[in-house]
C-alpha positions as CSV (number, residue, x, y, z in Angstrom):
1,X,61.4,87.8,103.3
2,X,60.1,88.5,106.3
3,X,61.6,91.2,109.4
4,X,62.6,88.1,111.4
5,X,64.4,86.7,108.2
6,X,66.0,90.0,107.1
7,X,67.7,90.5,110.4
8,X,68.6,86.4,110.5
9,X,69.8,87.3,107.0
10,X,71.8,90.0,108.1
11,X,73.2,88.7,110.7
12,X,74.5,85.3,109.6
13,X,76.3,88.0,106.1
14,X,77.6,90.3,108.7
15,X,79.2,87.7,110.8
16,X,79.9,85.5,107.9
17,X,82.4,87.7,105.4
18,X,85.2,89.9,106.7
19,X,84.3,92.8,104.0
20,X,80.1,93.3,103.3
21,X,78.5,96.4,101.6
22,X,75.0,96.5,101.7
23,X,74.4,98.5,98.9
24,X,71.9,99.7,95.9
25,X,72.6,97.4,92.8
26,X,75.6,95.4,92.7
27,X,79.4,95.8,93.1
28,X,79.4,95.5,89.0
29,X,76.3,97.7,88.6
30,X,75.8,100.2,91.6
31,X,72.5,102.0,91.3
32,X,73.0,105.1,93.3
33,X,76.5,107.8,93.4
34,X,76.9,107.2,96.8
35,X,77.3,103.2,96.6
36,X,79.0,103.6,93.7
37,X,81.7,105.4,95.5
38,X,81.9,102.8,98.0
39,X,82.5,100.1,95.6
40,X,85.0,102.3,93.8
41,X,87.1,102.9,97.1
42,X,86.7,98.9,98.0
43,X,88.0,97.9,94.7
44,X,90.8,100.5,94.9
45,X,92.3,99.2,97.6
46,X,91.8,95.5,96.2
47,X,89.8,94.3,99.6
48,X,87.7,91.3,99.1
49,X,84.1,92.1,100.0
50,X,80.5,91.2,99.6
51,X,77.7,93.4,97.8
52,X,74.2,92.7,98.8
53,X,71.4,94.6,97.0
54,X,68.5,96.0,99.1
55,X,66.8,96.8,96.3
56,X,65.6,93.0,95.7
57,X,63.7,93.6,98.7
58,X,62.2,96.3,100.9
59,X,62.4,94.1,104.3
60,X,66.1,93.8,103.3
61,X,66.4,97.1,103.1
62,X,64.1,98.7,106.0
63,X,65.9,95.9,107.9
64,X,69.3,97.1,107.5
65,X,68.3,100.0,109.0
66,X,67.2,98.7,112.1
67,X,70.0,96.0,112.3
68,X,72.8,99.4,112.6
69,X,70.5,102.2,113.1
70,X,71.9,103.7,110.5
71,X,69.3,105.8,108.6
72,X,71.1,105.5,104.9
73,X,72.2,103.3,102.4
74,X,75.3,102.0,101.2
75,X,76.4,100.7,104.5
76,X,79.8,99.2,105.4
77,X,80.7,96.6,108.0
78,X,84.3,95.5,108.3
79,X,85.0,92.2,110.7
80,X,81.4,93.1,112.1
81,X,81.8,96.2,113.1
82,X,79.4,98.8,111.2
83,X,82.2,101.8,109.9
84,X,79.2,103.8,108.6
85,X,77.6,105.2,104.9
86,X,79.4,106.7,101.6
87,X,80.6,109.9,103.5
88,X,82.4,108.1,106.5
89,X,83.9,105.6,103.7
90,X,84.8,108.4,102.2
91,X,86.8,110.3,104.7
92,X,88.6,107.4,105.8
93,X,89.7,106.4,102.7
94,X,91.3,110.1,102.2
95,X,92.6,110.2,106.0
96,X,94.3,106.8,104.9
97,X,92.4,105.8,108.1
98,X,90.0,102.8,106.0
99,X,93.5,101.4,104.5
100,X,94.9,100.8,107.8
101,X,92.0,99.7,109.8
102,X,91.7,96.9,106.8
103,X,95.3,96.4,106.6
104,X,95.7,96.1,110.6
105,X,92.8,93.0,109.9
106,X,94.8,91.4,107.4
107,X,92.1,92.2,104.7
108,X,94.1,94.3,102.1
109,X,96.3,92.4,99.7
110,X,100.0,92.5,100.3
């Protein structure tokens, strides 16, 4: 994949899915703690969301980077807006602030 690609490819997930994690592994097989924790706070609250994998490829993942200049990875985007990495996802979810943001978009199951 090329940079031009990664960021089409990017852009078209991000606008095309409500909920999309781009993560290391998948949302069955995380390959770091800190996606992992994502994934376990996403499926917690029962949201419906994407998982892509920047480990199948390093413009993926280098690209990702550039698209929110965001140096890290797992990254969340909700609606297309970029909430941020494993530690932001993290103090949301324990402000209750991550259950209401998705719940005021209509993403959480009622």
């Amino acid at each position: 994949m090329s940079d031009t690609d990664a960021q089409t490819f990017i852009d078209q997930t991000i606008k095309g899915n409500d909920v999309v994690l781009f993560m290391k592994g998948s949302p069955e097989q995380p390959r770091c703690g800190f996606s992992s924790l994502v994934v376990q706070v996403l499926d917690h609250l029962g949201v419906e969301y994407v998982g892509v994998d920047v480990l199948q490829d390093d413009e993926l993942r280098d690209g990702i980077k550039v698209y929110s200049d965001w140096p890290t990875i797992p990254q969340l985007y909700i609606k297309t807006e970029f909430i941020g990495g494993a530690d932001i996802v993290r103090e949301m979810f324990q402000s209750g602030e991550l259950k209401t943001a998705l719940s005021e978009k209509g993403l959480l199951p009622t």
